[in-house]
N, C-alpha and C positions, 0 to 999 in steps of 0.2 A: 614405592609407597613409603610415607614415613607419617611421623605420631606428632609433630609440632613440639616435642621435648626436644632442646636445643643441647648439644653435646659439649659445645668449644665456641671459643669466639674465634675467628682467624683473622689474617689479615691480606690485603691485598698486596703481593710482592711484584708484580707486573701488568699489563694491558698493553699486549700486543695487536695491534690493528691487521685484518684479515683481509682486506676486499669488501667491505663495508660491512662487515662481522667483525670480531676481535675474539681474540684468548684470553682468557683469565689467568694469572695464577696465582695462588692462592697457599699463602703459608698457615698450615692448619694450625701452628698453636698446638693445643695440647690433646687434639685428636689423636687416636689411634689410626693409623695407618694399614697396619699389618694384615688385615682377613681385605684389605682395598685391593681391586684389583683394574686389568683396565676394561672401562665399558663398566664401571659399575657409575648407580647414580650418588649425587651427594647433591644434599639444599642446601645451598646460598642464598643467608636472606629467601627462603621461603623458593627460590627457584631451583627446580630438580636440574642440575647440571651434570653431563656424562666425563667421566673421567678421562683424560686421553693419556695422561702422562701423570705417573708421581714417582717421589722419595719417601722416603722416610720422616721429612717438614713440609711438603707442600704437594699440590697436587695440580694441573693443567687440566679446563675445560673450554669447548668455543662456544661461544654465544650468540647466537642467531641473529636475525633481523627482527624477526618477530618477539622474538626475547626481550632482545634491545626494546623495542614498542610499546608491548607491555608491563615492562619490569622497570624499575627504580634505577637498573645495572648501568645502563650507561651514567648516572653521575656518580658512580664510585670512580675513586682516585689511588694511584700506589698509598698505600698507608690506612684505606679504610679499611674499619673494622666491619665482619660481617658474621653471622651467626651460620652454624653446621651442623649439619644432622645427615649421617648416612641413612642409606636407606635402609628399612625394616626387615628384620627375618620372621617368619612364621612364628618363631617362637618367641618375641618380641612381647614384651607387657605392653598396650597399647595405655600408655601413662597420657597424652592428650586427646586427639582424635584422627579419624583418618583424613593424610594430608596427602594429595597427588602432587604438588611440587609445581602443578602448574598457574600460573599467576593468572588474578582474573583481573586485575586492573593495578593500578597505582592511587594511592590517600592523602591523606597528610593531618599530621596533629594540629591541630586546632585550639585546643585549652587544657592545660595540667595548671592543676588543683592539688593540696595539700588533702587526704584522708586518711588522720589519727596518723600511723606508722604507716600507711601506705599511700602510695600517689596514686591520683585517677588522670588517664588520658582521654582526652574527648579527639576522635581520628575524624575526620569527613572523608566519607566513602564520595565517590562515581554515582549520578543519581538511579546510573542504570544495575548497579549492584544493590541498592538497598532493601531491593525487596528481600532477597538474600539472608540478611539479616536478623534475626531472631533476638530478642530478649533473654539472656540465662543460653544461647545457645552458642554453638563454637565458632568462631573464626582464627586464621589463620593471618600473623599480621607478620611481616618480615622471616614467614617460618616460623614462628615461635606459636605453639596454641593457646587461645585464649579465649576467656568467655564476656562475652558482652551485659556489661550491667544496664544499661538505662540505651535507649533511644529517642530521637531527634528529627525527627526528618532525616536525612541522607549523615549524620550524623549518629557517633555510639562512643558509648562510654566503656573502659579499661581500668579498673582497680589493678594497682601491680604492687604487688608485696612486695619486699628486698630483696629476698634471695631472687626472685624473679631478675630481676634488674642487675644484681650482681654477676649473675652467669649470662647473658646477653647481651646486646648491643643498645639495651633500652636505655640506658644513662644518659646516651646519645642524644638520646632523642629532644629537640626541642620547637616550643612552635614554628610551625611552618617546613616541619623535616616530612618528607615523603618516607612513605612506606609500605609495602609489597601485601598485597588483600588477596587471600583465599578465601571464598563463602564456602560453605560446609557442601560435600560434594553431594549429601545425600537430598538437599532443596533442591540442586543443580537436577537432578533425575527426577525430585519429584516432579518438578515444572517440564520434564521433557514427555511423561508417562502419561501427565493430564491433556497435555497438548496436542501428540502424536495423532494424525489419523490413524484407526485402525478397526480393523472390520470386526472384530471383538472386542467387547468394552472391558476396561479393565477394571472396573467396578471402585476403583479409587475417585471419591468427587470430594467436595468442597466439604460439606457436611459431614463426610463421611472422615475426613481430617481433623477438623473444628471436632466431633464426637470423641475421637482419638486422642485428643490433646496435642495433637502436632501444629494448630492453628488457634487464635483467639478471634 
């Protein structure tokens, strides 16, 4: 589990080919190492990767097929920069929100716009992720947590203040850059709780959300 507050930028130091999987590895920069161990998780760009090997600078994980599918990962190169976040402890300040590390689709920037001191990105989600998406509510874009200002059809808006941008990979970013979308996992359940058959109702409905404030 982790909080979408990004630690380090690191960088890609290899991509070793596996049998139609590959390894990562990955020079953390100015991550802390030291409480890492192996079999622990770390986000990449927003993807929970398991540790297989590290130092002291960098650290080894393999990446799936399915990964590969869903994730951004296969166009990284030796040299890209990627954003990192270990995983959370219990005792952890949850400073963004809760983030599983698993990617639910792939984006891409669309339009930045000047706003005062801060820039807005406009991302185009997956049509099948939008419903997803919430007003004022959280997503997860490369790992990094973020609240959505304005929506669009399959489209949302990104205010990103400096320091935002300074500790990230967001600089990066420019139209037409892809980027790793987590929806907030707590829609992800609620659409599973509404839908489930089940011989006891769960007494969560439509109205009964809309009166909550969790729908308009």
């Amino acid at each position: 589990m982790f909080t979408g507050i990004i630690e380090a930028v690191g960088k890609i130091q290899a991509i070793n080919a596996k049998a139609g999987d590959f390894e990562l590895v990955v020079n953390s920069q100015s991550l802390d190492l030291n409480d890492v161990k192996l079999g622990d998780s770390i986000a990449v760009s927003g993807v929970c990767l398991t540790v297989t090997h590290f130092d002291s600078q960098s650290f080894s994980a393999d990446v799936s097929a399915e990964t590969i599918k869903l994730t951004k990962l296969a166009d990284l190169s030796v040299g890209s920069e990627v954003n990192l976040e270990k995983a959370c402890l219990p005792t952890s300040r949850l400073g963004g929100h809760i983030v599983s590390g698993h990617v639910d689709g792939v984006g891409y920037v669309s339009r930045i716009t000047p706003n005062a001191n801060a820039i807005d990105y406009w991302i185009s989600a997956p049509a099948e992720l939008a419903k997803y998406i919430a007003q004022k509510g959280s997503i997860t874009v490369d790992g990094i947590s973020l609240t959505v200002n304005d929506i669009q059809e399959s489209d949302f808006r990104l205010t990103i203040i400096p320091h935002t941008s300074e500790k990230t990979t967001i600089n990066d970013w420019h139209v037409g850059s892809k980027v790793n979308l987590e929806v907030d996992v707590i829609a992800r359940y609620l659409e599973r709780l509404m839908s489930a058959p089940s011989q006891v109702s769960s007494g969560v409905t439509m109205e009964l959300l809309a009166k909550s404030g969790f729908i308009k």
